[in-house]
C-alpha positions in Angstrom: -3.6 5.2 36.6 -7.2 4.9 36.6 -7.6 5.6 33.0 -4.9 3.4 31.9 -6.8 0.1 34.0 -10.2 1.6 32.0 -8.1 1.4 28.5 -6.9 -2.2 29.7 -9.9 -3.5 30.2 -11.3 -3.4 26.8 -8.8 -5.0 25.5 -10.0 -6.4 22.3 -11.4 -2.7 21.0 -7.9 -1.3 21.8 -5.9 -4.0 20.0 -8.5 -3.8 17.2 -8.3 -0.1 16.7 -4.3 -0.4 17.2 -4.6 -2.9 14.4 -6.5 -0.3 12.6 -4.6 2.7 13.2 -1.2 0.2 11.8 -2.9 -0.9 8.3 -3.8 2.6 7.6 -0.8 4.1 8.1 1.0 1.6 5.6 -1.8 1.7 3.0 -1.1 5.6 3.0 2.7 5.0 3.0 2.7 2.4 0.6 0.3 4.4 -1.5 2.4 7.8 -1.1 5.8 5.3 -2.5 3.7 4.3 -5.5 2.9 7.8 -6.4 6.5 8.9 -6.4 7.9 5.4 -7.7 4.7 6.3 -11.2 6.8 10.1 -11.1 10.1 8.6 -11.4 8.9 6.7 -14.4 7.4 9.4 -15.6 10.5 11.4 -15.5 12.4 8.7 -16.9 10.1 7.8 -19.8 10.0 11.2 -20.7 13.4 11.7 -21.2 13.8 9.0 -23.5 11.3 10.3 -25.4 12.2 13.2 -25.6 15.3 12.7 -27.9 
């Protein structure tokens, strides 16, 4: 448990690289839903065009 008290200590680096660690992970989830939401459209415009 000596590690965990360690971790604890610094308190203000862990919650900023929790903090961190949060906003990237929804930057690349919110990017990965905009790439599939511009392929849908894609497909969708396409087919309209198409006849």
């Amino acid at each position: 448990m000596e590690w965990l008290s360690r971790i604890l200590s610094h308190e203000p680096t862990v919650l900023a690289l929790s903090i961190t660690v949060v906003v990237t992970i929804f930057i690349f989830a919110a990017r990965k839903a905009h790439v599939n939401h511009l392929a849908k459209m894609k497909k969708i415009d396409d087919s309209f065009n198409s006849k």
